[in-house]
C-alpha positions in Angstrom: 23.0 24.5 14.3 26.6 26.2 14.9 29.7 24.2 14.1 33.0 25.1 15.8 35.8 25.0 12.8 39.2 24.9 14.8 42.7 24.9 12.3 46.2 24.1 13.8 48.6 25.9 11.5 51.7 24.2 10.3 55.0 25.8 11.9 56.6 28.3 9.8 53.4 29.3 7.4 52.9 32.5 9.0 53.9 34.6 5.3 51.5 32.4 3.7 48.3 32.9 6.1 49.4 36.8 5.8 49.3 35.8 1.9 45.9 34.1 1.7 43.9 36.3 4.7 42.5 38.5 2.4 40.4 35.4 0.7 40.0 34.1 4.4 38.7 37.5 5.6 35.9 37.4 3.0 34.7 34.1 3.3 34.2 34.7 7.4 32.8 38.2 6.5 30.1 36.6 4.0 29.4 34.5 6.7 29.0 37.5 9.3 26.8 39.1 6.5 24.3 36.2 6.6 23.9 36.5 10.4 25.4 33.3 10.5 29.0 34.1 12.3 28.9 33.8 15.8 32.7 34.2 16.5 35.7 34.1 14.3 39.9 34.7 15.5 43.5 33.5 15.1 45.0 31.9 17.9 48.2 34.3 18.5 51.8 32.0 19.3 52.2 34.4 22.2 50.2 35.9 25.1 49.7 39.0 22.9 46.9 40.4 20.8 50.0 41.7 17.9 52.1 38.4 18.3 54.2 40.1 15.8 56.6 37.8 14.1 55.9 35.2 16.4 52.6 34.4 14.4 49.7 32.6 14.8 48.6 29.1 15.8 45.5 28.2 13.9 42.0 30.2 13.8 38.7 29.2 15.3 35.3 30.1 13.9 31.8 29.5 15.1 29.4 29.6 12.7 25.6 28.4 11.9 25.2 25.8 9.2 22.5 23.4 8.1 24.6 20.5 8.8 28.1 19.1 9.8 28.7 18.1 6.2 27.9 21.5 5.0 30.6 22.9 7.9 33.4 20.3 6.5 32.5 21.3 2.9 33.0 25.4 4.0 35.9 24.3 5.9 38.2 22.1 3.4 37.6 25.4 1.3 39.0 27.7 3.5 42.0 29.6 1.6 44.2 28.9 4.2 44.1 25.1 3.2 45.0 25.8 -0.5 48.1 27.9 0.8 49.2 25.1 2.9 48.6 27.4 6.0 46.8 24.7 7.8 47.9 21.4 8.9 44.8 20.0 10.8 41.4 21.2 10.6 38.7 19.9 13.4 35.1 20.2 12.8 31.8 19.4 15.6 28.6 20.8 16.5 28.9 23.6 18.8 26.0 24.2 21.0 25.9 27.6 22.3 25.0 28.1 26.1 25.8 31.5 27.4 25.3 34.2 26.6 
């Protein structure tokens, strides 16, 4: 089943999400690797696709795993955790409709 992983960052962490992407980068590619990723981004802090300085908001990823447990677990190891980049971290089922 897919899980929808959505992170609120905490305000003035963007040098530390820059710091730590890298590590997050290749945890969501291993998961795109395993056919597994349906959808993965940063939420920018302005109506911009470069937000620049003004950062980022949190991320979102949809991804298949064998159950919400196993999403948490994948989750609360995210790099962006350890780096204190993320301040809230939402996990649920995600059932995929269209398209």
């Amino acid at each position: 089943m897919y899980y929808a992983i959505m992170a609120e960052d905490a305000p003035g962490t963007h040098d530390k999400r820059m710091a730590a992407r890298p590590d997050h980068l290749a945890r969501v590619e291993e998961l795109k690797q395993q056919g597994r990723l349906l959808i993965a981004g940063p939420h920018p802090a302005i109506d911009s696709e470069d937000p620049g300085p003004a950062g980022f908001t949190g991320s979102l990823v949809v991804a298949e795993f064998a159950s919400l447990e196993d999403a948490k677990a994948w989750a609360d190891a995210d790099p962006y955790i350890s780096a204190g980049v993320y301040q809230k971290v939402t996990v649920k089922p995600y059932k995929k409709v269209l398209p």
